[in-house]
N, C-alpha and C positions, 0 to 999 in steps of 0.2 A: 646701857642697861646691864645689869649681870641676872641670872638665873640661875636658880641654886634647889639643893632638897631642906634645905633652912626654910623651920617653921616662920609664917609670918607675923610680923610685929602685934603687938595688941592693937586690936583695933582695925585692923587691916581687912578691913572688908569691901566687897563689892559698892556700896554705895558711899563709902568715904575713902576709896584708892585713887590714887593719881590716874588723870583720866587715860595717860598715856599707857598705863599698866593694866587699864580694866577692858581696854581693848584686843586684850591679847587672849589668844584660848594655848592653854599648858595641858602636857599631860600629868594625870593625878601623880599629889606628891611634890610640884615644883612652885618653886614660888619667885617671882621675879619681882626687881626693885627697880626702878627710876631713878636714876646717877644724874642725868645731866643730858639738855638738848644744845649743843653746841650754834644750831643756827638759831638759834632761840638770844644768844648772848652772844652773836654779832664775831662768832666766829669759826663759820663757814663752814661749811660738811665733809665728815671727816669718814676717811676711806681706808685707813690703815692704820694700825694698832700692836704695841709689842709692850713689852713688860721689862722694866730694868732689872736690874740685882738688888735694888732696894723695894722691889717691889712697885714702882709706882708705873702707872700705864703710862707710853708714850703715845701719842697721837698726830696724825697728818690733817689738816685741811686739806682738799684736791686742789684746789687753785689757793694754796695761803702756805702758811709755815707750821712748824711741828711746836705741838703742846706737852706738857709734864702734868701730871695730875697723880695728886694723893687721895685715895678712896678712902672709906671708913669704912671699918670692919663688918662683917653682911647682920643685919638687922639692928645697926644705930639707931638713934632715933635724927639723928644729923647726918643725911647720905650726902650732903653738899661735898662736894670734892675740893681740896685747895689746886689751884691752873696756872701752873707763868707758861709764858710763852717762854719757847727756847732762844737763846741765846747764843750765839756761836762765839768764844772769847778767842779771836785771833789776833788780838793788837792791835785793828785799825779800826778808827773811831765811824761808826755807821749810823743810821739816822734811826729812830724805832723802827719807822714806817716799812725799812729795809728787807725785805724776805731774803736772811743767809742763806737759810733750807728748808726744803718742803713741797707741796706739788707730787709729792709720795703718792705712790699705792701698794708698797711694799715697803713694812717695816721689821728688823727684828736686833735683840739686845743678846750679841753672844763674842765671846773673847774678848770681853771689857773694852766693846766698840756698841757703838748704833749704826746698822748699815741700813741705809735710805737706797731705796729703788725710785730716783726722778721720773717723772712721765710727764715728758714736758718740752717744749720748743723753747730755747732760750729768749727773752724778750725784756723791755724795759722794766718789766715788774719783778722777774726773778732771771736773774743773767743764768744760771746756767740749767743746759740740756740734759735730755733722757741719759741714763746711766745708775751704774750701782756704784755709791757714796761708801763713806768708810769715814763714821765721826767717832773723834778719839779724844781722852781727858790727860792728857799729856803732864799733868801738874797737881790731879788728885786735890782740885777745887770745889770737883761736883759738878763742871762744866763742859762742855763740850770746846774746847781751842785748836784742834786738827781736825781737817777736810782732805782727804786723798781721795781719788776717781780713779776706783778700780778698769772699769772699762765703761766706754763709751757708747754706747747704743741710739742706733736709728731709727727713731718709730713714738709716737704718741699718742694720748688720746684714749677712748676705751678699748681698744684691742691694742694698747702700746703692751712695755714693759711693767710686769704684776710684782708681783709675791717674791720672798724671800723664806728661804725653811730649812733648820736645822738638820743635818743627815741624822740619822738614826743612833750613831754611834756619837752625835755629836762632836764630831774632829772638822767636821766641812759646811759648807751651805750646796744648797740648789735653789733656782731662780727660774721663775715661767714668764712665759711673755707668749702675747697673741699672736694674731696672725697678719697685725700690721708694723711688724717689729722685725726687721731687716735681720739674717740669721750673722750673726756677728762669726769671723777667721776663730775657727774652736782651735785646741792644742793637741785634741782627740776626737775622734764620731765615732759612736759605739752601732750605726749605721751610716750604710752606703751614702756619699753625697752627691750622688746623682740622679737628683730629680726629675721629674720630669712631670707633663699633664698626664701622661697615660690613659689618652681616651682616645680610640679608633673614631671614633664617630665627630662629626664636627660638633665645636665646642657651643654651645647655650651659655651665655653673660647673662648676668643680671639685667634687666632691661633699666633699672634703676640707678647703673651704673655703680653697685655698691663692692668692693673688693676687687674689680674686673679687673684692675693692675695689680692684684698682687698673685706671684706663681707659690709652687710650693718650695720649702717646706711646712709653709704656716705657723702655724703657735710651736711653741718647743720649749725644753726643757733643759738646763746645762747642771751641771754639776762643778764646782771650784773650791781652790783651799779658801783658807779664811784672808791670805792676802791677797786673794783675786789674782794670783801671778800664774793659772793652769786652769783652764775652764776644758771640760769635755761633755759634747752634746750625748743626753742621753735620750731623749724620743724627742718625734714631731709627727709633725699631721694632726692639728686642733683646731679647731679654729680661734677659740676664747676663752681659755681657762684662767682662772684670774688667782686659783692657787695648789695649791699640794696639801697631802696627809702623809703619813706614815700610821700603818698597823705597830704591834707590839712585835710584828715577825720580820718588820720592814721593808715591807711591801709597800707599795706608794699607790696615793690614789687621786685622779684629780677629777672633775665635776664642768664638763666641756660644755659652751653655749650650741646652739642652733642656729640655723639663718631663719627667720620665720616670716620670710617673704616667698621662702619655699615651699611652706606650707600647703600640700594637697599635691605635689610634684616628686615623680618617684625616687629623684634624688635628695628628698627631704632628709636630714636627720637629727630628730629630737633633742633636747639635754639631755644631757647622758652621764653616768657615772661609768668610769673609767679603769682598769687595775692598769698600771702601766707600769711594762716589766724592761729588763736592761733592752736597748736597741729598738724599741716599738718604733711602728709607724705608723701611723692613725686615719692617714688618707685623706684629709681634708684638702680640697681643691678648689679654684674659684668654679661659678656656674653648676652645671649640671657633671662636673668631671670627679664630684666627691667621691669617694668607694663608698663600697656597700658594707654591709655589717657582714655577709655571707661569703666577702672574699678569702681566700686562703691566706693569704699575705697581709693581714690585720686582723687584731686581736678585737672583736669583738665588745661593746659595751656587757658590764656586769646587769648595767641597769640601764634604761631605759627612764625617763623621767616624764620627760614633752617640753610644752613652750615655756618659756620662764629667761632667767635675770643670771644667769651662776656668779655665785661675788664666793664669797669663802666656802674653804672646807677646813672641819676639824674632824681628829678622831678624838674620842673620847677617852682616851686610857688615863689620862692625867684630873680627870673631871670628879667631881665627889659626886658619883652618882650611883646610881642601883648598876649593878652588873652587867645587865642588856647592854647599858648605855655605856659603859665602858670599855666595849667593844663594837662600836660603832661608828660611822661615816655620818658626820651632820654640815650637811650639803647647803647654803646661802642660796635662794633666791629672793633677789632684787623684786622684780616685778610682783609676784601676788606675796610677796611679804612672807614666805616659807621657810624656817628652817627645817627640813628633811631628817628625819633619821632614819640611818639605813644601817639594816641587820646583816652583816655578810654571811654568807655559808659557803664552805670552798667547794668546789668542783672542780675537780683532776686538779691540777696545775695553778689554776686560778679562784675566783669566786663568782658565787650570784648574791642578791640582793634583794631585799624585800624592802620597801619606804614606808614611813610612816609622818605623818604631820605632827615631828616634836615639839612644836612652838609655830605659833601664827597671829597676824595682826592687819586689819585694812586701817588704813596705811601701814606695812612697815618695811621702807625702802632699805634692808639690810645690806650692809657693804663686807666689815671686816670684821671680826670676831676673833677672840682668845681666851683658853684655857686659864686662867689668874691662880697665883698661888697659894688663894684660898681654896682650890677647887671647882671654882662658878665658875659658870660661861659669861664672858665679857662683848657685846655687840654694842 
């Protein structure tokens, strides 16, 4: 779907909209279009999304391969998108059926590359493992024909390896991954790596058995040039962030899951929006060994959210939107179908936050989203 401040087409009203669009509540002013249900046309649900240099979306199915799609301009009267499946042109002859790449939850199109973040155990269906890809058009066909693996990573699944995000100045990437993604030999730690449980008191497991193998340092965040050859960690202690923002001042923000099995338990804590500055550490632990929000030695949530899904964050600077929104954090959850928008205001050093229900829909299982370069929001 995109959303946009483009008036709606003729005609376009409550009792003849696409039922997937009449389900949604906008704030006054926006108007959203229905693009395309990908499980709807038998291919598969798609969790990650970037934009080329020709402008056309690239997309991941979670367990399939990456798509190419050409949209039409915001209020056609033909939003049908044209779709190939990608293609990887290496020289050796492979069967359709073949998944070269894909299984993505991190996509993004920058130094005339597509880097795919794998999240995946290698097996009969797609041979290779979790790691961050690097597809390159070596012959200016319009194809993809180079595959490099920049680094290798340990870890899959919904807490594996996420997102991919241009630095600020755009010269680099950064890369999030959960808290059951192995913290991969950095080149640099902009904190100490000696972690630890840090709890005096005997440790409380999940009775459920959920994380109780994994120590810290949990989710985290790295920073690397564009040939992946210099990775340096810059925070950890998350448990589940599945991506990053950048403000206009480049500040970084990410939108952390909960355990919500924890729920009523004094080591509970909420989704949360996040400022994450150089060296952070966020204190996520398995069990009851989590920090508090009150400790001296972590930087406190801006925001406070509750139970929920966190799948993307954008900020809006790049958005054709009224100005609020252009300085704002719009926050993905998964579960009750929210995207979030969140007002900052600084305070000392950092910022608070005020939320607000941007856009909502029962059903609407949101994954990945992007800023498109007409300005609309792309989910």
């Amino acid at each position: 779907m995109s959303c946009d401040t483009e008036k709606a087409s003729n005609g376009d009203t409550a009792e003849n909209q696409d039922p997937k669009i009449a389900k949604l509540k906008l704030q006054p002013g926006f108007h959203a279009e229905h693009l395309y249900s990908p499980s709807e046309n038998d291919k598969g649900s798609w969790v990650a999304m970037t934009f080329d240099d020709k402008g056309r979306l690239i997309t991941s199915d979670q367990y399939g391969t990456l798509y190419r799609m050409e949209i039409a301009p915001i209020g056609s009267d033909n939003l049908t998108p044209k779709i190939e499946k990608l293609k990887i042109q290496t020289g050796e002859q492979v069967a359709d059926s073949v998944i070269q790449m894909g299984y993505a939850q991190g996509l993004l199109y920058a130094f005339n590359s597509l880097y795919v973040m794998v999240n995946h155990r290698g097996d009969d269906e797609f041979e290779k493992s979790s790691g961050l890809y690097r597809l390159q058009d070596t012959d200016n066909d319009d194809q993809y024909d180079k595959i490099t693996l920049l680094k290798s990573l340990e870890g899959a699944g919904e807490h594996g390896p996420h997102s991919i995000v241009p630095s600020p100045d755009g010269q680099s990437l950064y890369v999030i991954a959960g808290n059951h993604t192995d913290l991969p030999e950095m080149d640099a730690y902009r904190l100490p790596k000696n972690w630890q449980d840090d709890n005096l008191f005997p440790q409380i497991k999940d009775p459920r058995g959920h994380a109780n193998d994994r120590g810290a340092p949990g989710g985290w965040i790295a920073h690397l040039d564009p040939e992946g050859k210099s990775w340096e960690l810059i925070a950890s202690g998350f448990r589940n962030p599945f991506d990053l923002a950048f403000n206009e001042l480049g500040d970084m923000f990410v939108y952390d899951s909960d355990m919500e099995w924890d729920l009523g338990m004094p080591w509970y804590r909420p989704t949360r929006i996040c400022h994450v500055t150089s060296g952070a550490e966020f204190g996520w632990r398995t069990g009851n060994g989590k920090w508090a929000a009150a400790y001296p030695d972590n930087l406190p949530p801006l925001l406070n959210i509750g139970q929920g899904s966190p799948t993307n964050v954008i900020y809006g600077m790049n958005a054709n939107f009224p100005e609020k929104y252009r300085h704002s954090v719009f926050a993905f959850d998964w579960s009750f179908g929210i995207i979030y928008g969140i007002e900052l205001e600084t305070k000392g050093s950092s910022y608070t936050g005020k939320k607000e229900e941007f856009l909502s829909g029962l059903p609407l299982p949101l994954t990945d989203g992007v800023i498109g370069p007409d300005g609309a929001m792309y989910f």
